[in-house]
LUMLUM-255427 format. One record per residue (C-alpha): x, y, z; residue in one letter; residue number from 1; chain. Coordinates in steps of 0.001 Angstrom, whole numbers, plus 500000, padded with zeros to 6 digits. Example, Ala and Ser with C-alpha at 12.3 -4.5 7.8 and 13.67 -1.06 7.14 Angstrom:
2
(keba (512300,495500,507800),'A',1,'A');
(keba (513670,498940,507140),'S',2,'A');
***
This chain:
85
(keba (493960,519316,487240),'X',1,'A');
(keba (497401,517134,487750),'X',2,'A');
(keba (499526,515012,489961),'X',3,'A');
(keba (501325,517502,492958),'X',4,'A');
(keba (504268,514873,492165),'X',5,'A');
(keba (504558,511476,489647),'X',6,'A');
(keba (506331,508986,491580),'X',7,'A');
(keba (508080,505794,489400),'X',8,'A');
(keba (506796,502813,490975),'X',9,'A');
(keba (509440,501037,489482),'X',10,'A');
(keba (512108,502871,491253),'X',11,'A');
(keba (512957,503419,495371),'X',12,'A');
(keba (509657,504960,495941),'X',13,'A');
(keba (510727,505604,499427),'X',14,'A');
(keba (513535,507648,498438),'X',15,'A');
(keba (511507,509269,495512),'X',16,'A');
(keba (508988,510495,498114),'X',17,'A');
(keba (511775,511234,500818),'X',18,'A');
(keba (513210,513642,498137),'X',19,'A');
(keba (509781,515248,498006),'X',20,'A');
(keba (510056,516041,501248),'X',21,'A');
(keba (507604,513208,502507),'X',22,'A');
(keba (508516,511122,505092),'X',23,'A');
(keba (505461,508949,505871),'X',24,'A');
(keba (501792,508442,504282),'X',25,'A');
(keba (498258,507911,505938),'X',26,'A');
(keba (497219,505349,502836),'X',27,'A');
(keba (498535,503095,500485),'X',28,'A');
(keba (496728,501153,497622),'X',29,'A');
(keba (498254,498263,496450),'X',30,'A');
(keba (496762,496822,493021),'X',31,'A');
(keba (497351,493931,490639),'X',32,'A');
(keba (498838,491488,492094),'X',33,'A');
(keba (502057,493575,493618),'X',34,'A');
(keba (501098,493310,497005),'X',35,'A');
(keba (503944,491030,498762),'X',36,'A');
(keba (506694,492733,496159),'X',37,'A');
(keba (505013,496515,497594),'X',38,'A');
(keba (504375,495499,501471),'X',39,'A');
(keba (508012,496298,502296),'X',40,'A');
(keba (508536,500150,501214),'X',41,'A');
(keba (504319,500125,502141),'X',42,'A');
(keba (505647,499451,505649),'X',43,'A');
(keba (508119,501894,505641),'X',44,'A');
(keba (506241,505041,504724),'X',45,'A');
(keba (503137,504107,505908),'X',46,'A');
(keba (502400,506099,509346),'X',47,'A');
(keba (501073,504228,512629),'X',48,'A');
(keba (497851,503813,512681),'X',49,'A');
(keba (497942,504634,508801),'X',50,'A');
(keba (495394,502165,505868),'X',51,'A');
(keba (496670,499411,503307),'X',52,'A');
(keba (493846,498672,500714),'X',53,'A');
(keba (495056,495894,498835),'X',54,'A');
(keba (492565,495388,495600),'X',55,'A');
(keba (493635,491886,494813),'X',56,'A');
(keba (493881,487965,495708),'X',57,'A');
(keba (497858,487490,496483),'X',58,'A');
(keba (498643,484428,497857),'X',59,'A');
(keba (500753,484651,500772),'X',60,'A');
(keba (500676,488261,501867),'X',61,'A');
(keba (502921,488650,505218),'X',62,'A');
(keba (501165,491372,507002),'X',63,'A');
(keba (503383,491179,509734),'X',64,'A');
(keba (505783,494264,509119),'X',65,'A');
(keba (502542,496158,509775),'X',66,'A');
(keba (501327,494972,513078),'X',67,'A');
(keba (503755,497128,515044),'X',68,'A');
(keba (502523,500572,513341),'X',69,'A');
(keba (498899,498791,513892),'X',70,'A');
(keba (497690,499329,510194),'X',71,'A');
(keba (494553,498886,509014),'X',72,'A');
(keba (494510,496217,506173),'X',73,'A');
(keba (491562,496804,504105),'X',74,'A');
(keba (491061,493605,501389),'X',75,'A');
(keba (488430,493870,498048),'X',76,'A');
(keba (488250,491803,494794),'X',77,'A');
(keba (486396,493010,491814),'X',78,'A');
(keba (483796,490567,492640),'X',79,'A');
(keba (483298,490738,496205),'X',80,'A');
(keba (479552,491958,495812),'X',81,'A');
(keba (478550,488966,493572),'X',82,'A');
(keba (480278,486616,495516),'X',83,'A');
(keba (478302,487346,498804),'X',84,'A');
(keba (474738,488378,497995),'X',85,'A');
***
């Protein structure tokens, strides 16, 4: 069992993925505090209609980019259960 393709996050992950052949993607997951440096190639590749999960608590996120594709933003913390039982 392996990755179909290794993408460097540090690089132009849209182009990485465009050379792949992929165009677009139904979900993203953003993690550890990269959110608002990811949500602009997130918007890009992410299809309409397509899911953000963003596992983390960054401080002004601008969602807006993804209103037009109407995304679903889905939000957790590591905590969320023991904060609201």
């Amino acid at each position: 069992m392996g990755a179909d393709l290794v993408v460097d996050h540090a690089g132009d992950v849209v182009a990485q993925l465009a050379s792949a052949g992929i165009a677009a993607v139904d979900v993203a997951l953003s993690t550890a505090n990269s959110s608002p440096g990811n949500l602009p190639w997130i918007a890009k590749l992410l299809q309409p209609f397509g899911h953000l999960s963003v596992v983390n608590g960054s401080p002004g996120l601008d969602v807006n980019t993804l209103v037009p594709k109407a995304v679903s933003l889905h939000t957790e913390i590591i905590f969320s259960r023991l904060l609201n039982d």
